[in-house]
N, C-alpha and C positions, 0 to 999 in steps of 0.2 A: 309317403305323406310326411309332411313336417307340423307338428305343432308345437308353434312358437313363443317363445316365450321371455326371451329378449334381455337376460343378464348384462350379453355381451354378443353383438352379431361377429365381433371382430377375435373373440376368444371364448375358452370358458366352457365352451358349447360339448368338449368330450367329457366331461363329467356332468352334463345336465341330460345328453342321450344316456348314461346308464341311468341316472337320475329318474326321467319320466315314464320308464317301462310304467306301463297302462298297468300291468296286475288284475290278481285275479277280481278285485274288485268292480272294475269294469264289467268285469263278467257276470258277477251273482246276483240273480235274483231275487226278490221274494218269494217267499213261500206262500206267503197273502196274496191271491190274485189279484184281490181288490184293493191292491194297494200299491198305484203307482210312485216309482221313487228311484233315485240316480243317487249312487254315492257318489258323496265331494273329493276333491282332489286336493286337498292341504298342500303339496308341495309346489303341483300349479299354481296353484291361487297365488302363492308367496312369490314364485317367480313371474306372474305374472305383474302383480303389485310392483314388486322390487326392483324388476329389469328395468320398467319403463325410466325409473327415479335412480337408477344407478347407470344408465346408458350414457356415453359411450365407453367409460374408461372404468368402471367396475367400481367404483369406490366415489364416496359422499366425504368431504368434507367434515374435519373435527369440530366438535362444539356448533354447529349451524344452527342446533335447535335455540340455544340460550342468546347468538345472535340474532336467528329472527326476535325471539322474544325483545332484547332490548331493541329491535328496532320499532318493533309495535308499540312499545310506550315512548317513542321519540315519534313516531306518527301522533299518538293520540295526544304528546304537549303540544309537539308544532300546531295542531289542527282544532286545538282546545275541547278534543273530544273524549270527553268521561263518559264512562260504560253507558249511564242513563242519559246519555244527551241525544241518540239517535232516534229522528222520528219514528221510527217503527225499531220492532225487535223478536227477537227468533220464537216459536213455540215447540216445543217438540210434540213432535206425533205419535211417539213408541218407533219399535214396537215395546210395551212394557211385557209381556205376555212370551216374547222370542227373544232370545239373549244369543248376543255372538259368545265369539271365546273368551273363556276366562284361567289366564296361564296359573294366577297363584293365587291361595288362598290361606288365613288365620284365622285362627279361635284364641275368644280371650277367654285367659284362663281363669277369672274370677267371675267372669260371668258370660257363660258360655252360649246365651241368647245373643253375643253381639258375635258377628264374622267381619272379616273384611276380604275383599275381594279382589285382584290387579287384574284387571284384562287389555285386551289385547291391541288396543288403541283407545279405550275407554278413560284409563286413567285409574283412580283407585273408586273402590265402594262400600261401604259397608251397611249392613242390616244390625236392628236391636231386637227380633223378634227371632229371629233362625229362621232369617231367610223369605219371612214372609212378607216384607220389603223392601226393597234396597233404595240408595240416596245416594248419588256422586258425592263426590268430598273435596274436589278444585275442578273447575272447569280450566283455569288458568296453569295448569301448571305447563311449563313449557315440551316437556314429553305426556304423555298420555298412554305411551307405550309401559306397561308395568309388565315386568318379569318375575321379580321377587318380593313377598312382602311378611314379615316377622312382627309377632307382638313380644312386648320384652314380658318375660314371668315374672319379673321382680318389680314391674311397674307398668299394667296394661296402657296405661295413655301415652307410653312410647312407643311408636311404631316404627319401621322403615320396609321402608318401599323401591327395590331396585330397580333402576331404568333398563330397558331394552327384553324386546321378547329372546330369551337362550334357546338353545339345541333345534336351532333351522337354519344352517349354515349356508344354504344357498340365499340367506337375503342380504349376507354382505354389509358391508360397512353402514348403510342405512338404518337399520333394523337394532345394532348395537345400541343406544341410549346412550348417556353419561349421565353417570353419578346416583346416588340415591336421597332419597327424599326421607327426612323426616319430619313426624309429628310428635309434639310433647303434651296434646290435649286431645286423644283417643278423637284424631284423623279432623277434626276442624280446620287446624290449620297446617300449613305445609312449609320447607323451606329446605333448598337444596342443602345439602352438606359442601363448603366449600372446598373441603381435601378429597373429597369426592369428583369434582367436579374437573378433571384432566382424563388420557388417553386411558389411566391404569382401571378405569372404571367405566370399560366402556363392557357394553353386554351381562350386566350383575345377572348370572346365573341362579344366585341362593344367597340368602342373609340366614341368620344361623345364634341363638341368645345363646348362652354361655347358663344351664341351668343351677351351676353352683358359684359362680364370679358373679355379682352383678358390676354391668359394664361391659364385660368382654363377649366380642359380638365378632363372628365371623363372618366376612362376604366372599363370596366367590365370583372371579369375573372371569373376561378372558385372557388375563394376562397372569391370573394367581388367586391364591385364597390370600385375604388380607386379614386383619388382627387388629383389634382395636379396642382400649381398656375405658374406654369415654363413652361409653355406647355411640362411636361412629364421629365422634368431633375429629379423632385424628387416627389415622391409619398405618403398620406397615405390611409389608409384602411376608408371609412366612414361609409360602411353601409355592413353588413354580416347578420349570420342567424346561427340559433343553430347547424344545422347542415350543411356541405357541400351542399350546392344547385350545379347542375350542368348544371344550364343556369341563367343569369341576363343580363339586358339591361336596358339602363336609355338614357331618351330622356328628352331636353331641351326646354321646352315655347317659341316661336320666337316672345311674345306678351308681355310679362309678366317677367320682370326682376328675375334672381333668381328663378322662379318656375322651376323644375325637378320631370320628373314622374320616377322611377323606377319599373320595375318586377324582382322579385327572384323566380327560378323554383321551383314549388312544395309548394310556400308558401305566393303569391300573390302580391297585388301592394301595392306602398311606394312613398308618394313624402316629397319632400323638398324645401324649400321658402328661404333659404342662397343659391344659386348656388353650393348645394351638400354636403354643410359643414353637415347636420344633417337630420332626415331624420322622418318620421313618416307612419304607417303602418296606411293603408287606409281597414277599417271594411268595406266587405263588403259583407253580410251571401251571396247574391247567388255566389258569388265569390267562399267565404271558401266553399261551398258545391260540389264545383267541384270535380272531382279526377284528376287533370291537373298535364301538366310536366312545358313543355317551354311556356312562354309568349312572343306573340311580338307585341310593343307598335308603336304607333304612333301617334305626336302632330301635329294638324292642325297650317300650318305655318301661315293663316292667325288669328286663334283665338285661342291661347295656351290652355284655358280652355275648347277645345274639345279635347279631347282624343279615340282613338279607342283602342281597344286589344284583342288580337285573343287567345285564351288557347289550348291546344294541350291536349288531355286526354290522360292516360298512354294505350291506346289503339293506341294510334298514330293517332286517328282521331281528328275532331275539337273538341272540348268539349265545345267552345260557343266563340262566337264574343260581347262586350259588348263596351258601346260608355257611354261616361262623356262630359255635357253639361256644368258643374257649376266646373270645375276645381278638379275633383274628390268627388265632398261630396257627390252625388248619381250617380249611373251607371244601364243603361237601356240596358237590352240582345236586340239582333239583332239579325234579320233572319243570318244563315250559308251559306254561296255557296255552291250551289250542281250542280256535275256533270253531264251533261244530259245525259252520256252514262251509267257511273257506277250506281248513282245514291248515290254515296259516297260526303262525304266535300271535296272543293276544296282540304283539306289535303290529300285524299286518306287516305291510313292506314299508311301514314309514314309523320307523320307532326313533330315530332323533325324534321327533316331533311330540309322539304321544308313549311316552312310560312313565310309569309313578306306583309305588311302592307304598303300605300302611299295616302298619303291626299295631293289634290289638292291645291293650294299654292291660290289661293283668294276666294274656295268655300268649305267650311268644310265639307260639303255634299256629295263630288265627292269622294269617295275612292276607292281603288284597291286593291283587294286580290290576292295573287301566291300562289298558292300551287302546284298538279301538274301540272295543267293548271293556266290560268289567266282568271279576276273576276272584274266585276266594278259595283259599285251602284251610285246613280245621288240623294240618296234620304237618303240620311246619313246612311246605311246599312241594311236600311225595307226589300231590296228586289235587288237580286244581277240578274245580267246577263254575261253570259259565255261568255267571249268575245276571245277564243284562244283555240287552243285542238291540243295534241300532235302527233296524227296521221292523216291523210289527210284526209279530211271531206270536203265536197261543202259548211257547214252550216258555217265554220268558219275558222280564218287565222291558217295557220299551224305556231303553235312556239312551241321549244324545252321546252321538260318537266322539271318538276322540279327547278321551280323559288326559289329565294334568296336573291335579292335585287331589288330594284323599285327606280330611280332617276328620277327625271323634269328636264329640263330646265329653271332656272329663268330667262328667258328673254323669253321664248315664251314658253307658256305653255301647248301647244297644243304637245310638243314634249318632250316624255318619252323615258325612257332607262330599257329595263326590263335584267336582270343576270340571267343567269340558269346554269341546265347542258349543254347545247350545246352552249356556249359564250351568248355572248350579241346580240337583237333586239331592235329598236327602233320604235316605233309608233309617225308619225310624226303629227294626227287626235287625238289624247287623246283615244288609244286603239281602232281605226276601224280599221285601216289596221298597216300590221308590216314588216319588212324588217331585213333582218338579218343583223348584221352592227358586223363581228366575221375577219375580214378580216386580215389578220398575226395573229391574237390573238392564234400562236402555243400553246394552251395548254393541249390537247388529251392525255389519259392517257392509253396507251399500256400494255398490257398482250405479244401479241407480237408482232414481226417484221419480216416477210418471204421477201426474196431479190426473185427476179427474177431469172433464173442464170444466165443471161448475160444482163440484162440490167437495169435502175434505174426505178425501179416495184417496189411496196413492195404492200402486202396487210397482216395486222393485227389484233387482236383481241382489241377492248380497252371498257372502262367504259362507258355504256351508249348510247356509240356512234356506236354499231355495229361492225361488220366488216369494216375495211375500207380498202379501196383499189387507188391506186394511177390512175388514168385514161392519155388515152393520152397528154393531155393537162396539164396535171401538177395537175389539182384540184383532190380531193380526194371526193370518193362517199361511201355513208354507204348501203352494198350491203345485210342486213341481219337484221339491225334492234336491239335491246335488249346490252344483256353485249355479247361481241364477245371474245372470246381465245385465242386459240392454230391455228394456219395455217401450210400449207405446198402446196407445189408446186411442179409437176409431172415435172422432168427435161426433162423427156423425152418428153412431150407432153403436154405443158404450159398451154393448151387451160381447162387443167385439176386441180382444182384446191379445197382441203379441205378447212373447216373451223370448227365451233362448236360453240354455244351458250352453256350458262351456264348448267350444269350440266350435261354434254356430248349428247345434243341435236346434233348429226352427221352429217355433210353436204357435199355435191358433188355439184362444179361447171364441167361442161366439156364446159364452154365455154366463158374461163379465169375470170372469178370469177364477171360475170356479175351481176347486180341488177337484179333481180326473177329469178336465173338463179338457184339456189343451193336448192338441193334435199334430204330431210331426205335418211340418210344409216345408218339404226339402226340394219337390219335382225340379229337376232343372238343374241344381247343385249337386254337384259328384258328393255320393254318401260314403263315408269309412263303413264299414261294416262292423253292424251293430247301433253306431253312436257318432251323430257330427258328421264334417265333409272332411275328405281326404283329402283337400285342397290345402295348400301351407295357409296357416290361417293364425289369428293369434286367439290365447286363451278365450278371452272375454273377446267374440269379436264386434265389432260396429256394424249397428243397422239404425237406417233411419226412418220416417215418416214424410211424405210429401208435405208440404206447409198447404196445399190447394185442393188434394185428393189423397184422404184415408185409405183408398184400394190401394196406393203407389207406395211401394216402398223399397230402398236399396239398403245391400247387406255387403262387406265386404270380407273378402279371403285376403288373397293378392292381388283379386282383381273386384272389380266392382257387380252384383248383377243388382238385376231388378225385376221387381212384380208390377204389376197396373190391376190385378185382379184378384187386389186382396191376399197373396202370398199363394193361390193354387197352379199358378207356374212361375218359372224366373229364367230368366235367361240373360247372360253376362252382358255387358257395354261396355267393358273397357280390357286391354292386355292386362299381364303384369303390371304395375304402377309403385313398387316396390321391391324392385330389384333383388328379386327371389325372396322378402320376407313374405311382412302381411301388412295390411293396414289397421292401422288403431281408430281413425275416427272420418266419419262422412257425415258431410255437409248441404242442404241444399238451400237454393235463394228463395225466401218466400215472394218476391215479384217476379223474379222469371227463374220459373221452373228446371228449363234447360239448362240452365246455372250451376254444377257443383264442383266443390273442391274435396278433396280425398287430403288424408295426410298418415303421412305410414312410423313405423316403430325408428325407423331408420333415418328418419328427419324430411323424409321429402313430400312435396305436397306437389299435387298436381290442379288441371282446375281443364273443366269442359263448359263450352258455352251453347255446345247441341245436343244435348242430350245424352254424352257417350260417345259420337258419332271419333269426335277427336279431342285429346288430350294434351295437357300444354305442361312441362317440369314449370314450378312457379316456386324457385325456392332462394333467389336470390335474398340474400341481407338477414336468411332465418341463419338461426344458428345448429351445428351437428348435433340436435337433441329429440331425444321422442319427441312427437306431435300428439299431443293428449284431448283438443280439441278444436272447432273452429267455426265460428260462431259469423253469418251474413248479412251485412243493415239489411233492415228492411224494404226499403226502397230502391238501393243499388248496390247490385249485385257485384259491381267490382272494387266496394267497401266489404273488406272482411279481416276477421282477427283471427289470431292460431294462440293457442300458449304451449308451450313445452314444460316438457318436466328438468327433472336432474337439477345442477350446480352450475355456476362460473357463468350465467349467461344471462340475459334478460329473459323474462317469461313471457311477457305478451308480445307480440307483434301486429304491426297493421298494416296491408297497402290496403292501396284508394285506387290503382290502376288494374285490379284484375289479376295480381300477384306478380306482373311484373318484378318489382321491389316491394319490400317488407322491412318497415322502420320499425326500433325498438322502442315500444310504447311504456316500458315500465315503471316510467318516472325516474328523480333525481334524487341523490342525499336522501333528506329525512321523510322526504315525501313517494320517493319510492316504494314499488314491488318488494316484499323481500326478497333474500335469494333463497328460495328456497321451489319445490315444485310447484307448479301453477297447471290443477288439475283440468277446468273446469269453464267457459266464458259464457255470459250470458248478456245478452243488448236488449237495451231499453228500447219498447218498440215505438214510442213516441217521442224519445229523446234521442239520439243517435252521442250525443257526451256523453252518456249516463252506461257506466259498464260495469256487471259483478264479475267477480273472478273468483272464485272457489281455491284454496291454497292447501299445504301441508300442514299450516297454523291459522286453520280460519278463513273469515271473509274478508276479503279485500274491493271498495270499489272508487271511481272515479266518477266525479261531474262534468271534469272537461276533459274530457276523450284521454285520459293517461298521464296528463301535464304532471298533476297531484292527486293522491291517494289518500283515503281513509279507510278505517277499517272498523266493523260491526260484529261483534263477538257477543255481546251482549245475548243472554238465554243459550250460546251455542256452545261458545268455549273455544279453546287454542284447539280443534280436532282439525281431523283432515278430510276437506268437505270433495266428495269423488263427484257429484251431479249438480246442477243447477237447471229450473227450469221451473215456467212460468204458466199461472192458470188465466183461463182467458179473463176473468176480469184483473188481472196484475199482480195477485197473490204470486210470491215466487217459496217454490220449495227445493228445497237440499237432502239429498242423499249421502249421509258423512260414514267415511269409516273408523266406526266406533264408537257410533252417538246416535246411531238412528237417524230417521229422518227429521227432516224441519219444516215449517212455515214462517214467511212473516206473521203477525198479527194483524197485517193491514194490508190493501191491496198498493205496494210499491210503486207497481209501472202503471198505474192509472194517467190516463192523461192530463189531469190537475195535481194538486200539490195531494200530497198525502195528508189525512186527517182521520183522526179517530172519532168513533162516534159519540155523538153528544146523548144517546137515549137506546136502552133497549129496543129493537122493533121486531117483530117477530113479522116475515115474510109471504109472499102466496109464495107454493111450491108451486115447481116449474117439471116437467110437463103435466098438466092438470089437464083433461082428466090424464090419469095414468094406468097402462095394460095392455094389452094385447101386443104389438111388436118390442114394447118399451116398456120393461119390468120395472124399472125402478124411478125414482122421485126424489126431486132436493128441495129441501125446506132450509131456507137461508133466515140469518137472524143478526143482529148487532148486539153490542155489549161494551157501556160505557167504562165498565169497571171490570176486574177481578170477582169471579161466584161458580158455584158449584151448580153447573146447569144437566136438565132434563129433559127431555121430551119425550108426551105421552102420546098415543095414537089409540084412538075410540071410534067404536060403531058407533050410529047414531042412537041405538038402543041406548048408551051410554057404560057399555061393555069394555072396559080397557082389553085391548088387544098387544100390546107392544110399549115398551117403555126403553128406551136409553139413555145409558147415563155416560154424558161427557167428561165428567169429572168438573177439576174444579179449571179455567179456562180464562187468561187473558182478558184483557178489552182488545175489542177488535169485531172484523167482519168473519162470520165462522157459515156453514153449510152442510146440513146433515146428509149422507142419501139412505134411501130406505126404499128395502125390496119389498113392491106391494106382490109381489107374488107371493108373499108370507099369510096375507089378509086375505079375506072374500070379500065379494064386489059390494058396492056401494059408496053411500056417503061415509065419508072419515072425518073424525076433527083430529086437529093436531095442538097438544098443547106445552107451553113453553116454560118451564120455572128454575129463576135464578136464585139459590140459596134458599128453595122450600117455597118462594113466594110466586104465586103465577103473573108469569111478563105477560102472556099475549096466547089468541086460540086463531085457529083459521081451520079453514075447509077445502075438502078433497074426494074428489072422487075418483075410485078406483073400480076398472070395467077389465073381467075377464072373457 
């Protein structure tokens, strides 16, 4: 079995097989029976992400992100289009309730209700309450990727925030950033650092304040720790290494004026007694004896001369925890945390990714370890106890796996802030109990986005975080557990619902995509044992939905199969069609069925006109780049587009002959595509010019078929949007990674021009009555303006039974749904109020 995942088909490939050994986690169970759940795979996901945008040649292009950026404001003068000038505009959806990764975190020291947050394509964020809301702070900034971010002690309104996620070295030059960002008015505004902004600054690992200099601010990248007495106006190099290390970190004494401890990966610990001016390499045989990657340090704030540091061995597990009493001259090993299910280090097998280090601010002795769970000792690190575990357990508090950073409160120290994949928790006991504290923290990162078809539903695939799905009340629930995919929704019978864990792990809801509700449907497809097909397949793999028949749907490995009866059997239609990889995306024609095109990781696209029967290479005029999507007119079938991902090429393509030839669609000069990945296509189904395209920097679309481009960013931001896709009345929504999901405000693809509503109207729901095969119900409504809407649901006793709240919501066309399986049978009123005042009542009845 190959499971693919496409760095490099042409190299690369012998450090990615040690790389993906499955591990024991694949393996473990819960102990809750009632509690289905697949652990994530963080290092897939990344190569799955990164290969596709890094194919064929390994390596991305310096500076791309600051050149898309200045190309989208050479679109937006050419095109005379300002943020607010587009007829419609993004909403977000959440999830606010489910937060993706969040790599780094600060506390401001004068006033320790405000945090700020980098995540993981998010962008930066911060909260004023500790956590009990957060607020993005640029949607525009050209990276969104944040690794590192420091508040200065000597002046909290200065912040900086380093570009690029560190220590996941399989995502390669993409993944690095440039430069760091700062802010001089506590995170409003933003602005690169221009001495930042070259090769030396690529991947900022740690930024670092200087607690007795103000000014002098340490960063760490990949190329060195740098030094800088301006707080970051001007930089030099201090301390480097014969060769490229690809992690460093350096942590400052809060006891000890001028002392700095440093680590370089792969080559051990460094301090310095000038505040980083010079630097001396600390001998220390059991150290050098290791076979270590990444370090990560920590200085006891109450006595700088203790030191911890954790070493990651190129196995990905711990390779030893080691603690300095006397200010480095000797270093004494430490018991490791061990997991009491796996029986692995807190690292698991993937500690590049997830270690992080925090000593207790008046007892040197109290430390905490993150790895995939979290870890405390009382006893300076003899002897650790589990204090958190990632799937639900009576023995301990449920918190999201995959920790990354550990903040205190210096004012009461009893109250930590732990960063993971699943946002932010805080323990307000010094680690006994936890609370999730991720509330707006929108940073969920989408594979996809499935609309409802008539109302604002979505349910998703995204990193980490499962399946997720939107519930009635607005919050969102992870209905599946692990890395989630590909979705699709039976139009015809809602209650019916796919999904897929990684590696085409195949799932049936029939009863609208409940928690425990979704059923392996593999019959027909070679199973791995245990989990997924054995079939060479990619991470995240493609499956589609018939455009005519809900029962029909194809999934693809390397080859193509298909179901007609609803996924309870399948059975292949096509060989190989990827020359021993997999295929990334399938296609089919909504007028003639028999109609599809395949397109695989390795640039080739194929295309059948009978069903499977035969297949045709249709890859002429595309360029050697992933095939990331491919989207079919509506009307004819050998009009179709593909985008590719990676550099140096055009992104969109079009034939008009059936793929014979495929011309580069992606515009000219200033009116072009950028170069950058183009994830995503979506066709106007009553305009055939009218095309969205989903990018690495946002939305991009055309009016006349590719000629000239504009672009709509507006409520969205520079994110990088992975899905696009359309509700049937023209609402189109976006599954972005790192932004959560989107809506227009307006239905886009309508067959007239778009317009906003001139009046509140509060709707009949649709299917009325509602119950017995058809649980649920949408109540559609308009909205002239911006208000904080409600809607109440009452017996006719005059009994409120059900209330939700939208929050506060755009102008535009919007659409509740609502499970009357909740209610008992009868007459229902439903009522509608914008900003406390009632819009409008209407009637329902519900029969069980």
């Amino acid at each position: 079995m190959k499971h693919w995942h496409f760095i490099s088909v042409l190299g690369a490939m012998a450090f990615v097989a040690v790389l993906l050994g499955d591990g024991i986690l694949s393996d473990m169970q819960p102990r809750d029976p009632g509690r289905y759940i697949q652990p994530d795979k963080p290092a897939e996901a990344d190569l799955y992400y990164y290969g596709q945008r890094l194919y064929p040649d390994w390596e991305a292009p310096g500076g791309w992100r600051e050149e898309s950026r200045q190309h989208i404001r050479a679109i937006e003068v050419s095109q005379r289009l300002a943020k607010s000038g587009a007829e419609w505009k993004w909403i977000n959806l959440g999830p606010r309730n489910v937060a993706g990764r969040i790599r780094s975190m600060a506390i401001d020291p004068e006033n320790p209700a405000v945090l700020y947050a980098g995540s993981a394509g998010g962008g930066v964020w911060k909260t004023t309450d500790a956590g009990l809301t957060w607020r993005p702070l640029d949607d525009l900034l050209q990276n969104l990727r944040i690794g590192s971010i420091a508040v200065n002690p000597h002046n909290p309104d200065l912040i900086l925030a380093g570009n690029g996620e560190g220590f996941v070295f399989w995502q390669g030059g993409l993944a690095y950033g440039r430069g760091i960002y700062r802010s001089l008015d506590a995170g409003n505004s933003w602005s690169l650092i221009p001495d930042t902004d070259n090769s030396q600054f690529e991947f900022v690992f740690d930024v670092a304040f200087d607690p007795y200099e103000s000014g002098t601010v340490l960063a760490s990248t990949r190329t060195g720790v740098y030094r800088s007495t301006n707080n970051g106006t001007s930089w030099e190099r201090v301390l480097t290494a014969s060769r490229e290390p690809r992690g460093m970190m350096a942590v400052f004494s809060q006891t000890e004026e001028g002392i700095v401890y440093g680590a370089l990966e792969g080559f051990g610990l460094f301090k310095s007694t000038d505040h980083g001016q010079n630097w001396a390499f600390l001998n220390v045989p059991s150290i050098n004896a290791l076979n270590f990657t990444r370090v990560y340090l920590a200085a006891a704030p109450s006595n700088g001369r203790v030191v911890y540091a954790a070493f990651t061995d190129r196995d990905e597990t711990c390779a030893g925890i080691f603690q300095t009493t006397d200010g480095g001259a000797s270093f004494e090993e430490l018991a490791i945390p061990i997991n009491d299910f796996s029986g692995l280090s807190h690292m698991g097998m993937q500690g590049r990714f997830n270690s992080v280090l925090a000593v207790h601010p008046t007892n040197p002795n109290i430390v905490f370890a993150g790895g995939i769970d979290l870890y405390k000792s009382v006893n300076g690190g003899r002897s650790w106890e589990q204090i958190s575990n990632w799937f639900k357990h009576v023995a301990y508090p449920l918190v999201h796996a995959d920790h990354h950073a550990i903040v205190v409160n210096p004012n009461n120290h009893q109250e930590w802030f732990f960063a993971s994949d699943g946002g932010v928790y805080r323990s307000p006991d010094e680690g006994k109990t936890f609370e999730e504290r991720s509330e707006g923290l929108v940073t969920a990162q989408f594979h996809s986005a499935t609309p409802h078809p008539y109302a604002d539903y979505v349910i998703g695939g995204t990193i980490d975080n499962g399946n997720l799905r939107v519930t009635e009340s607005g919050e969102w629930e992870d209905v599946t557990g692990g890395d989630g995919g590909y979705t699709e929704i039976d139009w015809e019978n809602t209650s019916i619902v796919y999904a897929e864990l990684y590696y085409l792990h195949f799932m049936k809801s029939t009863e609208g995509g409940k928690p425990f509700t979704f059923k392996v449907k593999m019959n027909g497809i070679p199973r791995q044992s245990g989990f997924g097909t054995s079939e060479n397949v990619n991470f995240i793999a493609p499956f589609v939905m018939d455009w005519n028949d809900p029962k029909t749907l194809y999934a693809g490995t390397y080859r193509v199969y298909k179901t007609t009866n609803g996924a309870e059997l399948w059975e292949p239609i096509s060989d190989d069609l990827t020359n021993n990889t997999a295929l990334s995306t399938i296609a089919v024609s909504p007028s003639h069925p028999d109609v599809l095109y395949t397109g695989s990781v390795n640039g080739l696209v194929y295309r059948t006109t009978n069903g499977g029967a035969q297949w045709r290479l249709s890859r002429t005029g595309l360029p050697n780049r992933y095939i990331t999507d491919i989207a079919i007119d509506q009307g004819n079938p050998d009009i179709a587009y593909v985008t590719v991902s990676g550099f140096g090429s055009g992104h969109l393509y079009l034939t008009t002959d059936g793929g014979a030839l495929w011309t580069n669609v992606s515009g000219t000069a200033s009116s072009r595509l950028p170069n950058v990945p183009a994830n995503t296509v979506l066709l106007h189904p009553h305009n055939s010019d009218y095309i969205l395209v989903g990018t690495d920097v946002g939305l991009f679309f055309t009016e006349d078929r590719g000629t000239t481009w504009k672009v709509n960013n507006d409520g969205i931001g520079n994110v990088s949007i992975a899905d696009l896709r359309y509700r049937r009345d023209g609402t189109v929504f976006a599954g972005t990674h790192g932004r959560g999901a989107y809506r227009t405000n307006v239905p886009i693809f309508e067959s007239s021009s778009v317009q906003i509503p001139e009046r509140v109207e509060l709707l009949q729901n649709f299917p009325n009555p509602v119950g017995g095969t058809t649980e649920t119900t949408v109540v559609p409504y308009t909205l002239p303006s911006a208000g904080r809407v409600n809607l109440e649901l009452y017996e006719a006793s005059g009994r409120k039974v059900l209330t939700i709240d939208e929050g506060v919501q755009a102008e535009g066309k919007y659409s509740i749904l609502i499970d009357a399986g909740r209610v008992g049978p009868g007459v229902h009123f439903y009522r509608l109020t914008l900003d406390g005042e009632e819009k409008g009542i209407g009637k329902m009845l519900v029969v069980h």
